[in-house]
N, C-alpha and C positions, 0 to 999 in steps of 0.2 A: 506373532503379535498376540499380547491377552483382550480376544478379542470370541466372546461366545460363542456371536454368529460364526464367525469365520470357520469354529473347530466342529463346531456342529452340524454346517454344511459339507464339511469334508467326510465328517460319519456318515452323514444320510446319503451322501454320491455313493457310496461304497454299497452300502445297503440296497439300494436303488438295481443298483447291478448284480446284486443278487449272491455280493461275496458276504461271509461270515466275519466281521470283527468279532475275534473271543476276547481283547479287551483294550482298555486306552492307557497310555506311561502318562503321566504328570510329572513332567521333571522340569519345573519350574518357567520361567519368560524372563527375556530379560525387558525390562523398559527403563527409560531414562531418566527412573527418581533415584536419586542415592541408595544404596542396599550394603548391607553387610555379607550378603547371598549372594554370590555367583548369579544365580535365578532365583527371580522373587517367587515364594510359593503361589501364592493370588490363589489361597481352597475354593472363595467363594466358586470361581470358574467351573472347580472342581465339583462342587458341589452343583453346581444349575446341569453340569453332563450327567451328573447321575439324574437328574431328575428326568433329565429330557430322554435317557437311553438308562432305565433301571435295567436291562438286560444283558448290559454290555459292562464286562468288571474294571476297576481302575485300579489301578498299580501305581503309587507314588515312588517315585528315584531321590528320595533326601540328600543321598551323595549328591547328586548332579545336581541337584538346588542349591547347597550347603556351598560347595567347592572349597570347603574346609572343614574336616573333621571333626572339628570343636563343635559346629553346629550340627551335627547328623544324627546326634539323639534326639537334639529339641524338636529338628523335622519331623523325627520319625514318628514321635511320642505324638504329633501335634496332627500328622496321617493319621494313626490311628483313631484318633480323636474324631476326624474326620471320615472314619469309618472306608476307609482305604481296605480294599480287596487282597493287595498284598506289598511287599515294601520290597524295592531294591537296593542291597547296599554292597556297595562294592570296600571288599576283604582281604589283608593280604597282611603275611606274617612277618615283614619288615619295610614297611609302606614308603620311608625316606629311600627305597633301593627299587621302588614299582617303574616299569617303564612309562608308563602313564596316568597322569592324575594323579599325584602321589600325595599332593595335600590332603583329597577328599576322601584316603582310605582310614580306615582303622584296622587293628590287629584280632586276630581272632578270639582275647579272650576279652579286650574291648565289645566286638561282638556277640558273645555269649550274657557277657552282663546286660547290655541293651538288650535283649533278645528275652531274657527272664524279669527282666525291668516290664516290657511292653505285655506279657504274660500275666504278671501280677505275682510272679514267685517271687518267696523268700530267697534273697540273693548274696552273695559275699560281696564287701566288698570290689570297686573295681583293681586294687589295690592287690586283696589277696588273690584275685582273679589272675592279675597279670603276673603275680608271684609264680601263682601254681604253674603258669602257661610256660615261665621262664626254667620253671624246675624241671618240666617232663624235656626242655631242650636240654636242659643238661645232662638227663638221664640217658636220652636217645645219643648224643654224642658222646657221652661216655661208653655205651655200646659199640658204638661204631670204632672207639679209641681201641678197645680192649680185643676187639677183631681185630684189627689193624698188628697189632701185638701180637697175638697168636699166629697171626701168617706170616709177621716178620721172623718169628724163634723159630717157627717151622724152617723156614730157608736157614736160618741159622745152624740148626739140626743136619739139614742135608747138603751144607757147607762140612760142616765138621765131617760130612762123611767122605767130602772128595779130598778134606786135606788131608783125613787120616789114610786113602786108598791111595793118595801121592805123596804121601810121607813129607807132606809138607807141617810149618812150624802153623802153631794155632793165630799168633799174634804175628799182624804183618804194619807193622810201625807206620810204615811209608802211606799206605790205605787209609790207615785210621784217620793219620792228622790231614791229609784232604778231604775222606770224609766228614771230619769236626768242620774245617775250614767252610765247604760246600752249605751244612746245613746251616750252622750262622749267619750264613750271606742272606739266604732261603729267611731265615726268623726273621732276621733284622728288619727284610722289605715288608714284614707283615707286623712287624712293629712287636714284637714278643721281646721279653727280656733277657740277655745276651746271657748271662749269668746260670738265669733258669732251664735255658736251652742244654748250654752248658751242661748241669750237674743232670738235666735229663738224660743227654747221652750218654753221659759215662755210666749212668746205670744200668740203662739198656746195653753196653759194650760189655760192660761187667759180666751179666746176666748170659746176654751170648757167649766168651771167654769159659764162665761156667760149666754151659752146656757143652760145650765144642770137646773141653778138658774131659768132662762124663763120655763123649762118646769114646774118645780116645785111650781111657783108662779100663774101660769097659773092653773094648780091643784087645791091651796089654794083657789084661787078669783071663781073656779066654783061650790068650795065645801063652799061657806061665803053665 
């Protein structure tokens, strides 16, 4: 309940016995007037504990007031204002997929702009923020693509060397078109374009085909 006495009696029991409070969360109250908020802030509250305990630091939770995103600047901005100790905001890099509370997150480069907002810096854009945020994911999965690739050609390499040491043919027809088969099924449930799948394998089969014929010609010319 937003109720003074009540939180500040609970401070002083604590005190009283001799334990250390290092500091208090504010994450809002609910009461029974209409709100846009989850929990109503109610500072003033906030504001009479600092008075009554300057020694003990208070922490606002703007997520946990907010319990939607769209409000978790204005809180937070509106903590600071209120000269808030420190701010908890709960962060997560695809928030519609967070197992919990997934309304009241924001993304990390949403968090970086409120963060230099609250600071007073020169800031981009929340815009270019979330560009940049969106570019370095592409960069990193592309990384990870291009590994992926190199360890595939590698096996591909020491394929070519067990067919050339069993005189087996390079191209096994029967393989390939279950292979294609298998991985379209694979696209499809993840919703990729059957097409683009498509002319991706063949490049990569290509590419192996390539390699496979190098090792095997490489064979020939040391055995001539």
């Amino acid at each position: 309940m937003p109720d003074v006495r009540l939180w500040a009696g609970a401070v002083d029991r604590l005190l009283n016995k001799g334990l250390n409070v290092e500091a208090l969360i504010h994450r809002g109250f609910v009461t029974y007037a209409e709100s846009k908020f989850r929990n109503e802030p109610l500072w003033v509250l906030m504001a009479e504990m600092r008075t009554r305990f300057p020694d003990i630091k208070i922490i606002a939770d703007p997520s946990h007031m907010a319990g939607n995103s769209f409000y978790v600047a204005g809180l937070a901005a509106q903590a600071r204002e209120m000269e808030a100790d420190g701010l908890m905001i709960e962060v997560h890099s695809d928030p519609p997929t967070a197992l919990s509370d997934a309304n009241q997150q924001i993304t990390p480069a949403e968090f970086t702009f409120l963060i230099d907002s609250l600071c007073g810096k020169e800031t981009k854009s929340l815009f270019d923020a979330s560009l940049e945020a969106l570019r370095r994911e592409i960069d990193e999965a592309d990384e990870r693509l291009i590994r992926i690739l190199a360890q595939r050609l590698d096996i591909v390499k020491r394929m070519g060397v067990v067919k050339r040491d069993a005189g087996m043919t390079i191209m096994q027809g029967g393989r390939w078109k279950s292979l294609v088969e298998d991985r379209l099924k694979r696209a499809e449930s993840l919703g990729l374009n059957d097409e683009f799948i498509r002319e991706l394998l063949q490049v990569i089969h290509d590419e192996s085909l390539r390699i496979q014929m190098e090792i095997i010609n490489r064979e020939n010319e040391s055995g001539s």
